[in-house]
C-alpha positions as CSV (number, residue, x, y, z in Angstrom):
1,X,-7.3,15.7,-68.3
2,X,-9.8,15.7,-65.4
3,X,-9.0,16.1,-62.3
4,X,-6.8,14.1,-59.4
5,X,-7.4,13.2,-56.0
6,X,-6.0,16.2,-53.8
7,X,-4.2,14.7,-51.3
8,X,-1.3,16.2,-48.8
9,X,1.1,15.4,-45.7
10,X,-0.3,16.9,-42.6
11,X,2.1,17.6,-39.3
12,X,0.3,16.9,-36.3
13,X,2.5,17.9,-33.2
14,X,-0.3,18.2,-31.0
15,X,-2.5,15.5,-31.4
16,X,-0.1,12.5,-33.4
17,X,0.1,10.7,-30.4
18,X,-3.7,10.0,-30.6
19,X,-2.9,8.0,-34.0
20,X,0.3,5.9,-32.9
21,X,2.6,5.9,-29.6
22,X,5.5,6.8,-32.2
23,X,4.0,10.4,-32.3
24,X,5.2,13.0,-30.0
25,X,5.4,16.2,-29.4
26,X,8.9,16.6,-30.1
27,X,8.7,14.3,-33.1
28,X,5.5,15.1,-34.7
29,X,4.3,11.6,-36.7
30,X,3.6,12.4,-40.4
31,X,0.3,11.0,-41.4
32,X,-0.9,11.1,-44.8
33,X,-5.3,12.3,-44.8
34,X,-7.5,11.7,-48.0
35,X,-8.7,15.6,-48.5
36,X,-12.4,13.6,-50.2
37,X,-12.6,11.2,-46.8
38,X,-10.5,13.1,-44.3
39,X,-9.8,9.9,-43.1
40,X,-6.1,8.4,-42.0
41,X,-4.9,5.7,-42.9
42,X,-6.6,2.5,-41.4
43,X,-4.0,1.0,-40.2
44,X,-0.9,2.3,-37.8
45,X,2.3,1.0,-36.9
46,X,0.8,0.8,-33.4
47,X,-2.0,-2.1,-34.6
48,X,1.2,-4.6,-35.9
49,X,2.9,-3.9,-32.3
50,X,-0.3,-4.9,-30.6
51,X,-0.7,-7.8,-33.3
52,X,2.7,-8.9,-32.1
53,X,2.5,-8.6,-28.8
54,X,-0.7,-11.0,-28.8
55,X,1.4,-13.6,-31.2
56,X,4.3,-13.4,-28.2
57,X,2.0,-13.4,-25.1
58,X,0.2,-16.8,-27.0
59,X,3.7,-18.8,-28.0
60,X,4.7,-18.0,-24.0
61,X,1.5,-19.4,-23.0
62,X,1.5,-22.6,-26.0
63,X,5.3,-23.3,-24.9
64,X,4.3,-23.3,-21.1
65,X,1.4,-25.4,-21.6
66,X,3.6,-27.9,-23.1
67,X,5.9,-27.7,-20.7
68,X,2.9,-28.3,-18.1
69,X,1.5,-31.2,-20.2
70,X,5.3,-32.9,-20.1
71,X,5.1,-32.9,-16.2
72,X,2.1,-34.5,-15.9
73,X,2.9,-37.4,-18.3
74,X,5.6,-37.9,-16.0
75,X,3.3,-37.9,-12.9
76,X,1.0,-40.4,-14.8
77,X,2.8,-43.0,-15.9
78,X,4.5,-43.2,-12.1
79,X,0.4,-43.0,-10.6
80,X,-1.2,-44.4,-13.0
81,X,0.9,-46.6,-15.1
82,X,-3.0,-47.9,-16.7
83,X,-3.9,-45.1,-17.8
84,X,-5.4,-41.9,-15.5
85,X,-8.8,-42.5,-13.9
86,X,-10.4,-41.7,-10.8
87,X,-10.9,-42.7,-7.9
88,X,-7.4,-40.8,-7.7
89,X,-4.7,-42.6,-5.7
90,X,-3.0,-41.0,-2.8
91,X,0.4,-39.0,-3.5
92,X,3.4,-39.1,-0.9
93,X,3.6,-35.8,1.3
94,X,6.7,-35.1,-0.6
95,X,5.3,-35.2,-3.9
96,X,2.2,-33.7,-2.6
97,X,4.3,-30.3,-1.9
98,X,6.5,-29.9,-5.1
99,X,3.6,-30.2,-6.9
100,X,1.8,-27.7,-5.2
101,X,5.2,-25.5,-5.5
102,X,5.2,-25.9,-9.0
103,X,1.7,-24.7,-9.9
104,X,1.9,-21.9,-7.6
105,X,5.1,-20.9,-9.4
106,X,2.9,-21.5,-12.5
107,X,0.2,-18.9,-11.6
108,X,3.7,-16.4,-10.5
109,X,4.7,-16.8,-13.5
110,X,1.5,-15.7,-16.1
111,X,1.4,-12.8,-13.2
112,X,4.9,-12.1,-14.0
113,X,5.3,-11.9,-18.0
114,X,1.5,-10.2,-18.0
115,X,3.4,-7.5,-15.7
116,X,5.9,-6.7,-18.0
117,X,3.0,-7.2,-21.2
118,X,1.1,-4.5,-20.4
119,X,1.4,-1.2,-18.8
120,X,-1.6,-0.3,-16.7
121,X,-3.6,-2.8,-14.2
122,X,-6.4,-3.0,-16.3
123,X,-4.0,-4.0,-19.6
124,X,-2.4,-6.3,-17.3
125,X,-5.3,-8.1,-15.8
126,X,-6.6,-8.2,-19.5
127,X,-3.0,-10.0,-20.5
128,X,-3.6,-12.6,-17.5
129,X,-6.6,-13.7,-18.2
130,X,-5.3,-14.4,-21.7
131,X,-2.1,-16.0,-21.0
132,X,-4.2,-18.2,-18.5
133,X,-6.6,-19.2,-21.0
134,X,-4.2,-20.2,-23.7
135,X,-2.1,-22.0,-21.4
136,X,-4.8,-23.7,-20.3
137,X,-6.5,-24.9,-23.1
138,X,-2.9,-25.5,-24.7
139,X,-2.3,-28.0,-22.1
140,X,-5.6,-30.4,-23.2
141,X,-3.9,-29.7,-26.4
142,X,-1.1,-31.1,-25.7
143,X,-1.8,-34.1,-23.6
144,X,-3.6,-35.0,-26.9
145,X,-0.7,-34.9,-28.7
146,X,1.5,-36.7,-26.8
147,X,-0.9,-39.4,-25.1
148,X,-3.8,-38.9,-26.9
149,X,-6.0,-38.0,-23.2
150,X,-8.3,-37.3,-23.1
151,X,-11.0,-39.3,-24.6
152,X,-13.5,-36.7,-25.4
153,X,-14.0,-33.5,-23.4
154,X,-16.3,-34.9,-21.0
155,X,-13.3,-36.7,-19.0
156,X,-13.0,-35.9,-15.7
157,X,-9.5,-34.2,-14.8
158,X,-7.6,-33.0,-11.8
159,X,-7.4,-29.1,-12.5
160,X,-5.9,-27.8,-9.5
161,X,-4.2,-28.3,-6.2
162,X,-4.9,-25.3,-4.7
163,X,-5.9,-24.7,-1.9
164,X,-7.9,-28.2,-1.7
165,X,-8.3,-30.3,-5.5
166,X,-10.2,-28.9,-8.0
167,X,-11.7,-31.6,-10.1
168,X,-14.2,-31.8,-12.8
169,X,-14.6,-32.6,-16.9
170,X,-12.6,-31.3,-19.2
171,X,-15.2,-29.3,-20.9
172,X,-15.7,-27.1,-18.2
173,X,-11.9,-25.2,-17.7
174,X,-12.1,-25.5,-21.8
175,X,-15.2,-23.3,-21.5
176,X,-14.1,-21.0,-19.0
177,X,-10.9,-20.5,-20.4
178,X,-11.9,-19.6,-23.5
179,X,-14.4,-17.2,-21.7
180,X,-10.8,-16.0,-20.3
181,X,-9.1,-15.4,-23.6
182,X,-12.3,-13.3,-24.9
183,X,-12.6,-11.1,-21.8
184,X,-8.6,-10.8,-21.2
185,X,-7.9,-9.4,-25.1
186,X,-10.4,-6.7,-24.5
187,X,-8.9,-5.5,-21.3
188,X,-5.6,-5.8,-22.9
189,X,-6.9,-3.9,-26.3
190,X,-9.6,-1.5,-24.8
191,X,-7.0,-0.5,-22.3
192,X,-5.0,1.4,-24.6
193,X,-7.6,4.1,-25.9
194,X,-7.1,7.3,-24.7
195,X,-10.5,6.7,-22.8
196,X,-9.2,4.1,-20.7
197,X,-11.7,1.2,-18.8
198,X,-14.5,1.8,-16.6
199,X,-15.6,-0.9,-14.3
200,X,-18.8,0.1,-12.8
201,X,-19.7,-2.5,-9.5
202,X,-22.9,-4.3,-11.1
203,X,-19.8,-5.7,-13.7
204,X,-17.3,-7.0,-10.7
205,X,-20.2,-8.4,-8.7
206,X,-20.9,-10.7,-11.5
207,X,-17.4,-11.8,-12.0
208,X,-16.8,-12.2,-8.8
209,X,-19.8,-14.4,-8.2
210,X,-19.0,-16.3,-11.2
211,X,-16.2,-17.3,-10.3
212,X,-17.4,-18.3,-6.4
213,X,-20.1,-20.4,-8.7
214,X,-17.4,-22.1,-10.8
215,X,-14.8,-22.9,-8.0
216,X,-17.7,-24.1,-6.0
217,X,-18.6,-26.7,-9.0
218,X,-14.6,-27.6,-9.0
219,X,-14.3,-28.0,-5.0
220,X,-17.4,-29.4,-3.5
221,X,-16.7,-32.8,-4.5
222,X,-14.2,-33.1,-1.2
223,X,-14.9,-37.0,-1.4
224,X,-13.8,-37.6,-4.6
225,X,-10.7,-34.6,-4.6
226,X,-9.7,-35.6,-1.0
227,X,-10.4,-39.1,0.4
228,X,-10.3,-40.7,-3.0
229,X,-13.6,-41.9,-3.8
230,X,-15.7,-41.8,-6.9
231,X,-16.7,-38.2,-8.1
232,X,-20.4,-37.6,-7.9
233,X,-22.2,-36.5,-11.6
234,X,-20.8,-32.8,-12.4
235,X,-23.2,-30.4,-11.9
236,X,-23.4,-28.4,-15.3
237,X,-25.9,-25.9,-14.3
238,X,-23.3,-24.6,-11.9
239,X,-21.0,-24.6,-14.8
240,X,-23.3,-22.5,-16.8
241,X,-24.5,-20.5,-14.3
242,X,-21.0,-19.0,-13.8
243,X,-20.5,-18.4,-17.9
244,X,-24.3,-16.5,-17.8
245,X,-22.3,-14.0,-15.0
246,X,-19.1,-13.7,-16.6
247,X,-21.0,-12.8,-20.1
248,X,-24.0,-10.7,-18.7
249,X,-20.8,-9.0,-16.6
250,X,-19.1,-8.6,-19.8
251,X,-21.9,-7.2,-21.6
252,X,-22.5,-4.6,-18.8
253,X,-18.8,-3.8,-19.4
254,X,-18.9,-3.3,-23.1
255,X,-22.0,-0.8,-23.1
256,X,-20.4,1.4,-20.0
257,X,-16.8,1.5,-22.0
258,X,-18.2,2.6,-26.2
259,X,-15.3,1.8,-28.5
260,X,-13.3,5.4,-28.7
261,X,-9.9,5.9,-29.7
């Protein structure tokens, strides 16, 4: 008759919880081991509640970015009834604040659901970055879809208020926000290994200088974001000067944190 593949049910008490959160000492998880592998099973019920989570955090972000695409339809066809272009056109005082209001309520609120998302400040940051990302990109996505703007991802946009205009093409916030999403679903994955995250300095000093390069290339142009002129050429090497830090800092993280579970 030959022989069958020996396998059996194994109790773990001590060490299930390093295979799902649903293991516990009190309520040992039953995992089934291939005796000719001694492997578990690749998957875990822990991988289809991170899979969810990700598939929630990204329809919060999608729905929000909709939600900030319908406001600024409003805003253009009351500023620019043509069609948006710079040199931008000055906004009552009034306006001026509620719209500052409402993005910083914006940014409170990604802070806000990536609080409750994740469950250590490294997890968190990780869920941020993501939800910033998507909501970001989401919103290009949507102003395509419901006015067809812009053009072709060299456009120049207004990307933020605060604390003085940010301004610059399209591409560039597409390019850093999808640097975002990368970087932010590592945190928020990595973050859950027993291991945790180490963030050695060399890894922070090149995101933070990244990110002083890229909000240097939004904000310079104080003619064009604040007295209404026309915007002076972008200057991409600032642009991809940030993205070399941000990656190089990313790599840096990656070989100081090895993938263990």
């Amino acid at each position: 008759m030959g022989f069958l593949p020996l396998r059996c049910l194994i109790l773990l008490p001590g060490h299930a919880c390093q295979y799902s959160r649903l293991g516990t000492v009190d309520k040992p998880l039953i995992v089934r081991v291939d005796f000719y592998t001694m492997k578990p099973p690749a998957r875990y019920p822990e991988n289809s509640q991170l899979t969810r989570t990700i598939f929630t955090a990204f329809v919060f972000a999608a729905a929000m970015a909709y939600f900030e695409a319908a406001v600024v339809v409003y805003l253009r066809q009351s500023f620019y009834p043509q069609g948006f272009a710079f040199p931008l056109k000055p906004m009552p005082a009034g306006t001026l604040v509620i719209e500052l209001g409402r993005e910083a309520a914006t940014i409170i609120m990604l802070i806000a659901v990536a609080f409750l998302t994740g469950k250590g400040k490294w997890e968190r940051f990780g869920w941020f970055l993501f939800l910033f990302g998507v909501w970001d990109i989401g919103y290009y996505f949507w102003l395509k879809v419901l006015i067809d703007w812009p053009a072709t991802l060299f456009d120049w946009d207004i990307l933020f208020l605060i604390p003085i205009p940010w301004i610059g093409p399209v591409v560039a916030p597409v390019l850093v926000s999808l640097t975002m999403i990368v970087i932010g679903l590592w945190f928020a994955v990595r973050s859950r290994s027993r291991n945790g995250i180490l963030v050695g300095s060399l890894s922070w000093t090149l995101g933070v200088l990244g990110s002083l390069v890229l909000l240097y290339s939004f904000m310079s142009d104080t003619a064009a974001g604040l007295h209404g002129q026309e915007p002076q050429p972008y200057r991409y090497w600032l642009l991809a000067l940030g993205l070399i830090c941000y990656w190089v800092g990313f790599a840096v993280l990656c070989r100081s944190n090895p993938h263990r579970m």
